[in-house]
N, C-alpha and C positions, 0 to 999 in steps of 0.2 A: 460303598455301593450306593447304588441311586437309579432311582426311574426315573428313565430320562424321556424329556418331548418325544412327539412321533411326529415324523417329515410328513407331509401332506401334498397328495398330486398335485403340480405345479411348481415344486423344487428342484430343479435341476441334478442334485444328488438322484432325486430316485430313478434317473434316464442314464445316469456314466457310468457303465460296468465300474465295477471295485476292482482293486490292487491287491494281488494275493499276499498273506501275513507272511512276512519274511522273520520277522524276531517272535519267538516262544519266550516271552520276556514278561514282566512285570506289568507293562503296558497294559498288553493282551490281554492277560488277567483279570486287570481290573474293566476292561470292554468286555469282556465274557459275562463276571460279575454283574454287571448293568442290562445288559442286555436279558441274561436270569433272569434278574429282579425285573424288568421291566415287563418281558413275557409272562408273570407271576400273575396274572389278575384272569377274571373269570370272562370267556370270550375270547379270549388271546390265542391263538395253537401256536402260532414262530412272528418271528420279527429278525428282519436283515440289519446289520448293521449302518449300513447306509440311510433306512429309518431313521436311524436316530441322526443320522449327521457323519456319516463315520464312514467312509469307502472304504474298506478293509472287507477280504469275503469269509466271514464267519455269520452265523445264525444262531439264534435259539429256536429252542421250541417247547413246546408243553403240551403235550398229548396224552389225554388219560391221565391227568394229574402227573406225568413224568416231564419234569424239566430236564433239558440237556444243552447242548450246541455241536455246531460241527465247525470247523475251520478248515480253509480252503475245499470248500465241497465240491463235490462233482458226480453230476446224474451219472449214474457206470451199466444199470438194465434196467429198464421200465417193461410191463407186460405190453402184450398187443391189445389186452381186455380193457376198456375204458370205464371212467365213472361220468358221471354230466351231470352233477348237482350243483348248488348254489357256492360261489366263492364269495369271499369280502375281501377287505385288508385294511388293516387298520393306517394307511394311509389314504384309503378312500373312505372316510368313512361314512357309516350308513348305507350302503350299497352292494348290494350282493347282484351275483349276476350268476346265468348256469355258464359254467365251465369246464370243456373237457379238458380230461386230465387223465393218465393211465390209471388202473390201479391199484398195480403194485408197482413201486419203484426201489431202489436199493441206491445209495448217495455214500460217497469215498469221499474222505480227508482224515481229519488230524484233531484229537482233544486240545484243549488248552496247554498240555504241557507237550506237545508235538510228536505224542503217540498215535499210530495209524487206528481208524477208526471206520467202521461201517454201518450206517443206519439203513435198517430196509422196514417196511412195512405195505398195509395197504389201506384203502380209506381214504379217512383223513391225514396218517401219516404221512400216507404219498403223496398225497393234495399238498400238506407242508412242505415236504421236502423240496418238489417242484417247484409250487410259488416263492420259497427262498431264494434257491437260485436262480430262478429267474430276478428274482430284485436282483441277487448281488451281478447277475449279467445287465443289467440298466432295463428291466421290464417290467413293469406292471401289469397285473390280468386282465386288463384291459384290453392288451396287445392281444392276447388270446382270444375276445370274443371274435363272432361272427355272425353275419345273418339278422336277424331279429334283437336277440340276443343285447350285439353290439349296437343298434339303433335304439333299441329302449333302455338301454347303460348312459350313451353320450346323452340323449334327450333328459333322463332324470339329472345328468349332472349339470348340462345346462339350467334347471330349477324348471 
């Protein structure tokens, strides 16, 4: 196991949709692992694998002290009811910005050993679940602002 770097806006990983896990293998395992460990610190809610370097669509997460992942995930119902609070991501970092987001969502796939799996929540979980997959489709929340929002997001990362 190992924490590993986190990719930072302007690496081309974090813009290429991921390649869904085809082998429940050893591999996987140990990317699951890492990823764990790497979501493991205080601030952290999920982390795409592609963060780290890794195209493959698996996530962790840690919400309310629960660590998990999902592999090959996929949003399946979100509510009509929305949240608009502050997001970050630890590949932008220092920067939060208000983001809408549903909030309650429900996300489909597969544990590490390629048992069918359902994470739903709301909040923050939803907030995770979403900005997950959206990394492992090539987006970062950035893509989501609008309006205001998204002009005093680009203006602060310009410095």
């Amino acid at each position: 196991m190992a924490v590993r770097p986190i990719r930072e806006l302007g690496d081309p990983v974090l813009r290429t949709p991921c390649d869904p896990v085809r082998a429940f293998d050893a591999a996987l395992a140990g990317l699951v692992r890492d990823l764990e460990e790497t979501v493991d610190h205080p601030g952290r809610a999920g982390l795409a694998a592609n963060q780290i370097g890794v195209s493959l669509r698996v996530f962790s997460y840690n919400i309310d002290g629960v660590i998990g992942h999902l592999v090959n995930p996929v949003v399946v119902e979100r509510s009509d009811e929305v949240q608009d609070g502050d997001e970050g991501c630890l590949s932008v970092p220092g920067l939060y910005a208000p983001t809408v987001r549903a909030l309650w969502c429900a996300a489909e796939g597969f544990d590490v050993e390629g048992n069918p799996l359902r994470l739903e929540g709301e909040g923050l979980m939803a907030r995770c679940l979403q900005h997950e997959v959206d990394h492992l489709d090539g987006m970062v929340f950035l893509q989501r602002l609008t309006g205001d929002a998204k002009k005093a997001a680009f203006r602060a990362l310009r410095g």
